[in-house]
C-alpha positions in Angstrom: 59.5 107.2 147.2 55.9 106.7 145.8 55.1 103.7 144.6 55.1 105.1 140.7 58.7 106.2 141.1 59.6 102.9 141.9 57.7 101.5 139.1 59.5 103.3 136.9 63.1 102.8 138.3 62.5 99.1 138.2 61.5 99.5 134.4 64.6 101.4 133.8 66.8 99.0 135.8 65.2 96.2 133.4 65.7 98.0 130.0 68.5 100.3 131.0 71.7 97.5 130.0 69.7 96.3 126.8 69.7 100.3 125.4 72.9 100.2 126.4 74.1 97.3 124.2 71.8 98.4 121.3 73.7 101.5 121.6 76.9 100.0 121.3 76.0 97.7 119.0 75.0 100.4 116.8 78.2 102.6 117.6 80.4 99.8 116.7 78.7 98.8 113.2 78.8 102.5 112.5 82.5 102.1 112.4 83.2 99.3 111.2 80.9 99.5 108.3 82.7 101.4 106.0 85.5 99.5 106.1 84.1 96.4 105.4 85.4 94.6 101.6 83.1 95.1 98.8 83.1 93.6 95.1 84.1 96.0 93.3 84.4 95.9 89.3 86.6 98.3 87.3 86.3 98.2 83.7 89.6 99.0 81.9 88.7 100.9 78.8 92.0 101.1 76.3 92.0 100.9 72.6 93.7 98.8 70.1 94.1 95.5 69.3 97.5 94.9 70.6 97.1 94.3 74.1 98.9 91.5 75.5 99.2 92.5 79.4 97.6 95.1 82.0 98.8 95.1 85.4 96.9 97.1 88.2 97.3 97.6 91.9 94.9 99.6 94.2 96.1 102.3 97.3 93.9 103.9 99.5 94.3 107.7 99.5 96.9 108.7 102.1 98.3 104.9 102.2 101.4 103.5 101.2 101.0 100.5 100.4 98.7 98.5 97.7 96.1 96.9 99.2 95.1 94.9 96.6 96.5 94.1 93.0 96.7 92.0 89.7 98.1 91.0 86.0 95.6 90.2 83.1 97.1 88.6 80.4 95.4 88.5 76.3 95.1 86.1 74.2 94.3 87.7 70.6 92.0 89.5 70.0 92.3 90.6 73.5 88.8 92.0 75.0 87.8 95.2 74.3 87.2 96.3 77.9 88.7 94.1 80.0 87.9 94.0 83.3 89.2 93.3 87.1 86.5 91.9 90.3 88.2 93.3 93.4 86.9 93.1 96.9 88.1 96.2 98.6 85.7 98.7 101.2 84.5 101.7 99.3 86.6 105.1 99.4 89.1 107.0 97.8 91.7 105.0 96.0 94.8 105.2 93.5 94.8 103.1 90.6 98.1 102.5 89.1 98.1 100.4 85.8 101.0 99.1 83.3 99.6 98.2 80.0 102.0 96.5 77.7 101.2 96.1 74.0 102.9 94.5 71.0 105.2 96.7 68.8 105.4 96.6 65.2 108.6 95.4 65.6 107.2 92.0 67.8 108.4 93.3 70.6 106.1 95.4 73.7 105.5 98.7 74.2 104.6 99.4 77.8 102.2 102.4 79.2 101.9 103.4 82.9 98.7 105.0 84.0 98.0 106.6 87.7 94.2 107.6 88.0 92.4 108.7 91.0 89.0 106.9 91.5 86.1 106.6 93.6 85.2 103.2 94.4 81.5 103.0 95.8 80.7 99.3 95.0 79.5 98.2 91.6 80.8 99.1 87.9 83.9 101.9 87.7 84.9 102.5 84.7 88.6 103.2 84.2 89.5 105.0 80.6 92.9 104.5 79.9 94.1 106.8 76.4 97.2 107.6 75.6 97.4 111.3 74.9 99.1 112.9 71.6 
């Protein structure tokens, strides 16, 4: 073995088991990454001024159960777009939401809502008409 052969298997001996972690460093963040909780902000849009209660829970696609969920009670005048700061990892998810809102009668009227949304971090907006 020359002498530049074993120049260069002593350099590879020396950086050879710090590429090694870099490398699985960077294999490991690559997986974990995305599923990693982010604040997430979903703006319910629904009309009317007779909202007393909106209930929402959050599945992943292909999950069973919610991974994350909550009740908003109004006041009156209940806002116009309330909204709901989650911390969930970006993806795929169904949003399922009970709104309940007062009848002419003083009692509630309640509305169930399933919409599939894309959560990527930031603002979603979630419109929630009822349809004629």
């Amino acid at each position: 073995m020359s002498d530049a052969d074993a120049g260069r298997s002593s350099i590879w001996r020396r950086f050879a088991p710090r590429a090694m972690l870099l490398l699985g460093l960077g294999t490991a963040a690559a997986l974990l990454l995305p599923n990693l909780p982010e604040e997430q902000v979903v703006v319910f849009r629904v009309a009317g001024a007779d909202l007393q209660r909106l209930s929402v829970s959050y599945t992943k696609e292909g999950e069973v159960e919610p991974r994350s969920g909550a009740t908003l009670r109004f006041g009156s005048p209940p806002p116009a777009s309330p909204s709901h700061r989650v911390s969930l990892p970006r993806g795929r998810y169904v949003v399922a939401v009970d709104v309940e809102r007062r009848a002419g009668d003083g009692g509630a009227k309640e509305t169930s809502y399933v919409r599939r949304v894309n959560l990527e971090g930031g603002e979603t907006v979630l419109p929630l008409e009822d349809t004629p």
